[in-house]
C-alpha positions as CSV (number, residue, x, y, z in Angstrom):
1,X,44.8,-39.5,-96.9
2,X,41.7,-37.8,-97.4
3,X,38.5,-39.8,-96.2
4,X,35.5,-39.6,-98.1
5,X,32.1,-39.8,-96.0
6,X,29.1,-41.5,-97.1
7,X,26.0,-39.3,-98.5
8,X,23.4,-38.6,-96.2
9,X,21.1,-40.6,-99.3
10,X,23.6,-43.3,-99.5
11,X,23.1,-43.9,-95.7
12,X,19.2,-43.5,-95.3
13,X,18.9,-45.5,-98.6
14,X,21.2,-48.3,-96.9
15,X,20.8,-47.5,-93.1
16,X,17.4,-46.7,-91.8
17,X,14.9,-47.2,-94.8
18,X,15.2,-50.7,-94.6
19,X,12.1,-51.8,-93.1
20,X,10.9,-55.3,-94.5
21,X,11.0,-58.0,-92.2
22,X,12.7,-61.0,-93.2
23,X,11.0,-64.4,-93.3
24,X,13.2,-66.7,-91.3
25,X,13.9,-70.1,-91.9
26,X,12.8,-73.7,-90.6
27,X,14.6,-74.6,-87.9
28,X,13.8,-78.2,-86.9
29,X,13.8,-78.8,-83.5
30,X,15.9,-81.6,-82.1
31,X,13.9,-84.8,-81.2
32,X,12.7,-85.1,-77.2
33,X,13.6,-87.4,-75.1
34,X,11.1,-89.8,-75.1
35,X,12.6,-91.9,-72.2
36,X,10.7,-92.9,-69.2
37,X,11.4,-90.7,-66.1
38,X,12.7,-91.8,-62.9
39,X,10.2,-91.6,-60.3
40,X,9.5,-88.6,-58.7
41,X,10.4,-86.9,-61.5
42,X,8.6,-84.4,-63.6
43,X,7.6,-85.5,-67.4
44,X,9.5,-83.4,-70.0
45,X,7.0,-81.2,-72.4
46,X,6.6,-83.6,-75.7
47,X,8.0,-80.8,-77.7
48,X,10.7,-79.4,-75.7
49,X,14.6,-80.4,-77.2
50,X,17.3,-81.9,-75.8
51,X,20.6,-80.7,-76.7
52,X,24.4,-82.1,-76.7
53,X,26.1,-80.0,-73.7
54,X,29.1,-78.0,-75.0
55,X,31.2,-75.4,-73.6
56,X,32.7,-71.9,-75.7
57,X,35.1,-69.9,-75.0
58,X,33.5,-66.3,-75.5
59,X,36.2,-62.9,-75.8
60,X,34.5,-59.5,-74.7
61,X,35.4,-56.2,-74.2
62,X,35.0,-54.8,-70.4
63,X,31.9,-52.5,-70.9
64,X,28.5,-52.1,-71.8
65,X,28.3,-52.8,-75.5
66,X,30.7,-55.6,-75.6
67,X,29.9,-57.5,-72.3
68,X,26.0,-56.9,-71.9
69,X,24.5,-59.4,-73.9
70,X,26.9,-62.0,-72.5
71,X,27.0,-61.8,-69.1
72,X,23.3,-61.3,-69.2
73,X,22.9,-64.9,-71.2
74,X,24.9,-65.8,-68.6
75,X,23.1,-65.0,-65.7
76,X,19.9,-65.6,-66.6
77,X,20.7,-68.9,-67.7
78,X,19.9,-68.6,-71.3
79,X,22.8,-70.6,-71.8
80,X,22.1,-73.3,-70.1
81,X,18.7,-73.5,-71.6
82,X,20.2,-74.1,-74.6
83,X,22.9,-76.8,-73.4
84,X,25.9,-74.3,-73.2
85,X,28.6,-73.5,-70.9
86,X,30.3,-70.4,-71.4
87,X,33.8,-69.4,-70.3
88,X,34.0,-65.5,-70.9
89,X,37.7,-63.7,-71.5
90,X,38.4,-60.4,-71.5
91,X,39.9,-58.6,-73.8
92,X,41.1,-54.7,-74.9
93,X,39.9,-55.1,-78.5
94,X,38.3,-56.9,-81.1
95,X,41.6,-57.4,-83.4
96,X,43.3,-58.9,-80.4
97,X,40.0,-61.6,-80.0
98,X,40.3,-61.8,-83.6
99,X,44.0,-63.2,-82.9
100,X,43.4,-65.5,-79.8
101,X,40.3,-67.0,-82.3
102,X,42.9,-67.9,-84.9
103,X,45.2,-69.2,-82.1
104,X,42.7,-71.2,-81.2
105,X,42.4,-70.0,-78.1
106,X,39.0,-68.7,-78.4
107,X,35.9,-69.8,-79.8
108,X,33.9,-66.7,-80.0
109,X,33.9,-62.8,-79.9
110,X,32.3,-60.2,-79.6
111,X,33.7,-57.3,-81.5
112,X,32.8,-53.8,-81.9
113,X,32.7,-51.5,-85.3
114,X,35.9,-51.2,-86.4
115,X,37.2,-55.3,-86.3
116,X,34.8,-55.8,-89.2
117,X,37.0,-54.6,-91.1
118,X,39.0,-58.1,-91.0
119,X,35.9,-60.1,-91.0
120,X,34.9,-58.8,-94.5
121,X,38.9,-59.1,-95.7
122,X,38.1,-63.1,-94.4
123,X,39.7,-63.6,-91.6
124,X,36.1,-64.1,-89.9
125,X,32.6,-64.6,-90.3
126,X,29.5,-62.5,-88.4
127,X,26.8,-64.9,-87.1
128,X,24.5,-62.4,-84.6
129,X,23.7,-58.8,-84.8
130,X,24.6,-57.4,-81.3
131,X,23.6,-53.8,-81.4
132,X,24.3,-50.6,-83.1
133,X,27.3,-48.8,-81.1
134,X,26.8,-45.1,-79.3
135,X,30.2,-46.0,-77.3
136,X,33.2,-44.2,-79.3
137,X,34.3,-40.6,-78.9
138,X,36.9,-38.2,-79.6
139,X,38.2,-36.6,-76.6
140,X,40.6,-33.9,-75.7
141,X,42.1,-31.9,-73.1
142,X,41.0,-28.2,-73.0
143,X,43.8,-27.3,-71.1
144,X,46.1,-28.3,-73.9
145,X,44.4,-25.3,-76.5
146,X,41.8,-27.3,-78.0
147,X,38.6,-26.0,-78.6
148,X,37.2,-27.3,-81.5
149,X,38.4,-30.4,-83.7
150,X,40.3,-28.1,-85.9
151,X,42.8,-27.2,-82.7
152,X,44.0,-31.3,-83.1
153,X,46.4,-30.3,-86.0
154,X,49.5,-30.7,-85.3
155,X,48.4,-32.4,-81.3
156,X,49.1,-35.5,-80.0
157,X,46.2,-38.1,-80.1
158,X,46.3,-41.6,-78.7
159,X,44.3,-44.3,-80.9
160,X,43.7,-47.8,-80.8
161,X,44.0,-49.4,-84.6
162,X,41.2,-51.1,-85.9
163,X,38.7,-50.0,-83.2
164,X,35.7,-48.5,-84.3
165,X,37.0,-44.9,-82.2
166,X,39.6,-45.1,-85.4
167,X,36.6,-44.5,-87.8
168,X,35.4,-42.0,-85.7
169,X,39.0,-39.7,-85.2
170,X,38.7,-39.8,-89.1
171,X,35.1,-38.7,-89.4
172,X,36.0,-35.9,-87.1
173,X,38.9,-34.7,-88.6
174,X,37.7,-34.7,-92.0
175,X,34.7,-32.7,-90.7
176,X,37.7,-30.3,-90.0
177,X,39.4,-30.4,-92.7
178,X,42.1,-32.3,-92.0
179,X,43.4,-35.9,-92.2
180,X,46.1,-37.8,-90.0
181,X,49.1,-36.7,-91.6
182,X,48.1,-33.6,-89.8
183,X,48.1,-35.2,-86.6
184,X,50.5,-37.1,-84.5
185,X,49.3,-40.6,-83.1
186,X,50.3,-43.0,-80.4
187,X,49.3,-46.4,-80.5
188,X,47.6,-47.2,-77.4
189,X,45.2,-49.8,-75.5
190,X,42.2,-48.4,-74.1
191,X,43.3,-48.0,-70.1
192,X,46.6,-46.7,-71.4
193,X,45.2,-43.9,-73.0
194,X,42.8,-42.9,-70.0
195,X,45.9,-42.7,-68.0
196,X,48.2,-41.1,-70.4
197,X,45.4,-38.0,-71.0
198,X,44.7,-37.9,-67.6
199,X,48.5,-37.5,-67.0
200,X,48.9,-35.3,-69.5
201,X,51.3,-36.8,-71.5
202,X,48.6,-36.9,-74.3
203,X,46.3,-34.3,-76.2
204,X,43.5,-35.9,-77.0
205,X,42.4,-39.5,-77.3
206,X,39.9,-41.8,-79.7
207,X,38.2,-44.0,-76.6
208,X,35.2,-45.5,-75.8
209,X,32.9,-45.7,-73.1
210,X,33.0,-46.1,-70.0
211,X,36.6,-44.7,-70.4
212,X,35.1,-41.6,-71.6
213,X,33.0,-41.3,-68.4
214,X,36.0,-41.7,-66.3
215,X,38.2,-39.3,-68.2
216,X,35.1,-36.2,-68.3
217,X,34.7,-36.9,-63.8
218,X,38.7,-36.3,-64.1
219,X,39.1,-33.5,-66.4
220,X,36.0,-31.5,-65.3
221,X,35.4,-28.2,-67.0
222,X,38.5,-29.4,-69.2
223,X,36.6,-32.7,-70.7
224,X,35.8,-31.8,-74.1
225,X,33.8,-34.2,-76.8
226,X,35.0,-33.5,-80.6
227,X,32.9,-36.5,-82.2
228,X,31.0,-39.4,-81.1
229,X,28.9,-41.8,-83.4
230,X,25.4,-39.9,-82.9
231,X,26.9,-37.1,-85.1
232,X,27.3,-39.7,-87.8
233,X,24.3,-41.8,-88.0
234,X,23.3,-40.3,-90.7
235,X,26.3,-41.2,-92.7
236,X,27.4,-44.8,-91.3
237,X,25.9,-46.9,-89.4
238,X,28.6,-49.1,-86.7
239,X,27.3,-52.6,-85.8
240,X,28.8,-54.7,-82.9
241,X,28.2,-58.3,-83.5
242,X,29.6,-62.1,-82.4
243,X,32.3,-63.7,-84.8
244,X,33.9,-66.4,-84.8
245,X,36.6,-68.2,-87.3
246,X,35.3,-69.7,-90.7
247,X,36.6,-73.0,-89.8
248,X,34.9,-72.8,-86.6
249,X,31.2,-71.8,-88.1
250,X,31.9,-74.9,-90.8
251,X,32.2,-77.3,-87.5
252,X,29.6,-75.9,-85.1
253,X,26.4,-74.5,-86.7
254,X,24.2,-76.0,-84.2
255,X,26.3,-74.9,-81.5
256,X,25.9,-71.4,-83.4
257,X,22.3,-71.1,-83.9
258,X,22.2,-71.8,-79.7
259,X,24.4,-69.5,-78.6
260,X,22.5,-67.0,-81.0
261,X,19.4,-68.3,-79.7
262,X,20.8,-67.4,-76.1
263,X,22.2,-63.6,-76.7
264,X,18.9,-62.9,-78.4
265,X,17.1,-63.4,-75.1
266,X,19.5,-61.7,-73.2
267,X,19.3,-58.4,-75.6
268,X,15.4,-58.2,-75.2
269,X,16.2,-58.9,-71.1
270,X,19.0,-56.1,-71.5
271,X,17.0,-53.5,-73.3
272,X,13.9,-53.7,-70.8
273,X,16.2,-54.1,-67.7
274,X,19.4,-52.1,-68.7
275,X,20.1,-50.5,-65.2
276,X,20.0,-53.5,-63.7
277,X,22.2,-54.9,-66.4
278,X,25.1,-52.3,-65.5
279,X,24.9,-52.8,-62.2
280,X,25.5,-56.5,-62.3
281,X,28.2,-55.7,-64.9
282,X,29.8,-53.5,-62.9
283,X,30.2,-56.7,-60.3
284,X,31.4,-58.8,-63.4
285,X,34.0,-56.2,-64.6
286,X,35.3,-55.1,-61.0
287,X,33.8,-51.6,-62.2
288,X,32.6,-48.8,-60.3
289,X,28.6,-48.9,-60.3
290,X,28.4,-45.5,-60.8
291,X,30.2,-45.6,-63.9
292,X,28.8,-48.4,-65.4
293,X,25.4,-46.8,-64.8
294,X,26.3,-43.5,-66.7
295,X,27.2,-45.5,-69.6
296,X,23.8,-46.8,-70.2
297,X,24.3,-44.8,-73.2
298,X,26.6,-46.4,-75.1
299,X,24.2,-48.7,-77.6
300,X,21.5,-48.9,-78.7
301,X,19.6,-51.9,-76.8
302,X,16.0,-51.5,-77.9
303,X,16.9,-50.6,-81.8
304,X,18.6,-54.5,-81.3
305,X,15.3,-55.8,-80.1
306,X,13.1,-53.7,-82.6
307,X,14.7,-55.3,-85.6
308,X,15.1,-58.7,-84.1
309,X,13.9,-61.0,-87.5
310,X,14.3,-58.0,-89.9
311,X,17.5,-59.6,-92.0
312,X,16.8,-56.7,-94.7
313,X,17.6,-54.0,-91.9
314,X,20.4,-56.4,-90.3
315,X,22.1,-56.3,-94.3
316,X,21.8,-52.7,-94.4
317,X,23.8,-52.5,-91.6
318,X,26.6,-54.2,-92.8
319,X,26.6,-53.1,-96.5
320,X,27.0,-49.5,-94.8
321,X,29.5,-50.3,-92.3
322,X,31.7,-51.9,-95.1
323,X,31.3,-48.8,-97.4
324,X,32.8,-46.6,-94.3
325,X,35.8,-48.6,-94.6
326,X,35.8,-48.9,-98.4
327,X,35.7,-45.0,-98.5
328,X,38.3,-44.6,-95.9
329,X,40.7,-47.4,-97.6
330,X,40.4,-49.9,-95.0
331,X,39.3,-52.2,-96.8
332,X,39.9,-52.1,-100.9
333,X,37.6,-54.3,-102.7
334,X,33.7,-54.9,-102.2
335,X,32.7,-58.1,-100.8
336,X,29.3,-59.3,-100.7
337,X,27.9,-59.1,-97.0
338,X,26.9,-62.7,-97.2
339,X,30.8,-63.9,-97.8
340,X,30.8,-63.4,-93.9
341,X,27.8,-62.5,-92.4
342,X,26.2,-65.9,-91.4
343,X,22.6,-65.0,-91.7
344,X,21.6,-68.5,-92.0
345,X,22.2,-68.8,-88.2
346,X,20.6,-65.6,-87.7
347,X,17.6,-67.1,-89.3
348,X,17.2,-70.4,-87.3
349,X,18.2,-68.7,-84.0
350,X,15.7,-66.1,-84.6
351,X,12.6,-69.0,-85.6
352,X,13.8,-71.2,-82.3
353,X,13.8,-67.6,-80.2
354,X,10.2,-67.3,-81.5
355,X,9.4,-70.9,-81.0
356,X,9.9,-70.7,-77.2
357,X,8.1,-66.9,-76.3
């Protein structure tokens, strides 16, 4: 199937021109508690709120882009500030959070590019703007005759469905002329492939960092990168974000706007800090420090800060992220971004982030 990329004015027009801000909305700040205090004890601020304690379950990904913004909420205590306990569950990708969420087994995700896919087809709704992705690559073996993506016709490529490395195997072989019928793929997860090219038994592989930073130390002078999502920003742009199930949004907007409230914090900490970020993720993840550290690459942490309140930009995003998938036949009908972007709660959690700088 031939994929169709977006035009370079399409994108701009969609992607990076966008540059009013958005006036957020009132966001009414729960009552303080105006009971005495026990003795000894310090007096509350007048205005500061109170809120109803509630714990999420949260699915991420183990690296960078998935897990930053959590586990940095998390230590930090932005959570807490905002009445939240969080109970993080890792996962190999966003379509398999997707399931556990519809299980009911999870509360909330966080889900890379390609999982929006089943967001806009309704099987979840997008309530805050992580960051823009520089994690997925197309990566291949030297040693098995490949020196440019038109040498993957006819090789062996592992891929992970519905990941956003998917979209990016199909940018790169339509760059080269080809499509996947010209291909053979392997379903894999994420470690499995690492292993499997390592091993050999594989070409080439659609992966993500920090995957790719342990398959390049391995392969050496053999590592070889066909496509990543830099060589498409001008074409598609590939938003991470927190979901969580319709049902579950209609129940607990409060609890929402909070947990939004909380991750925006922790993406201004993570952009200003982000060494330090990897390092403690490394801890979290059971990762090597090292290799955490050389995938400080992999998003875009202050572009998330710089367009924090901008809900014109934030749509842009997702209107071009959904034509990617409408060109490529993911998905086969238009749905209006605001069917499952939330940007309600983007709005309050972005007026009570301001509130308390």
């Amino acid at each position: 199937m031939k994929k169709k990329l977006l035009s370079l004015a399409l994108a701009c027009g969609m992607v990076f021109s966008l540059a009013a801000c958005g006036t957020p909305a009132n966001n009414d700040s729960p009552a303080p508690n105006t009971e005495s205090p026990a003795i000894g004890t310090e007096t509350p601020a007048a205005d500061t709120p109170t809120y109803e304690p509630a714990t999420v379950r949260v699915a991420y990904m183990p690296n960078l882009g998935s897990a930053s913004s959590l586990f940095t909420a998390i230590h930090q205590g932005y959570f807490e500030e905002v009445g939240l306990t969080v109970e993080p569950a890792q996962f190999s990708g966003g379509p398999a959070e997707i399931a556990a969420m519809a299980s009911g087994d999870i509360d909330i995700s966080q889900i890379g590019h390609g999982a929006h896919s089943l967001c806009i087809q309704g099987e979840a709704n997008v309530f805050a703007f992580d960051q823009l992705s520089q994690a997925d690559a197309v990566v291949a073996n030297k040693a098995k005759g490949i020196e440019t993506a038109a040498d993957l016709k006819g090789k062996t490529v592992a891929v992970s469905s519905g990941t956003s490395s998917e979209i990016i195997l199909q940018f790169v072989l339509e760059e080269a002329g080809l499509t996947m019928d010209d291909i053979e793929t392997i379903e894999m997860n994420v470690e499995g492939m690492t292993t499997a090219l390592l091993s050999g038994q594989i070409d080439a592989a659609a992966t993500w960092s920090p995957n790719t930073v342990t398959i390049e130390q391995a392969l050496g002078d053999d590592y070889l990168v066909l496509g990543t999502n830099n060589d498409y920003t001008d074409q598609a742009a590939f938003p991470s974000s927190f979901i969580c199930t319709p049902e579950y949004a209609e129940e607990n907007h409060d609890i929402l706007v909070r947990f939004s409230q909380a991750i925006l914090k922790a993406e201004a900490y993570r952009a200003a800090n982000i060494d330090e970020v990897a390092k403690t993720l490394a801890a979290d993840l059971d990762a090597p420090e090292e290799t955490m550290l050389l995938a400080t690459g992999e998003g875009n942490w202050q572009g998330a800060v710089d367009c924090m309140g901008d809900f014109d930009t934030i749509r842009g995003y997702y209107e071009a992220q959904q034509q990617v998938f409408l060109n490529n036949g993911t998905v086969t009908e238009e749905v209006p971004v605001d069917n499952y972007v939330l940007f309600d709660v983007m709005e309050e959690a972005y007026t009570a982030y301001s509130a308390a700088q």
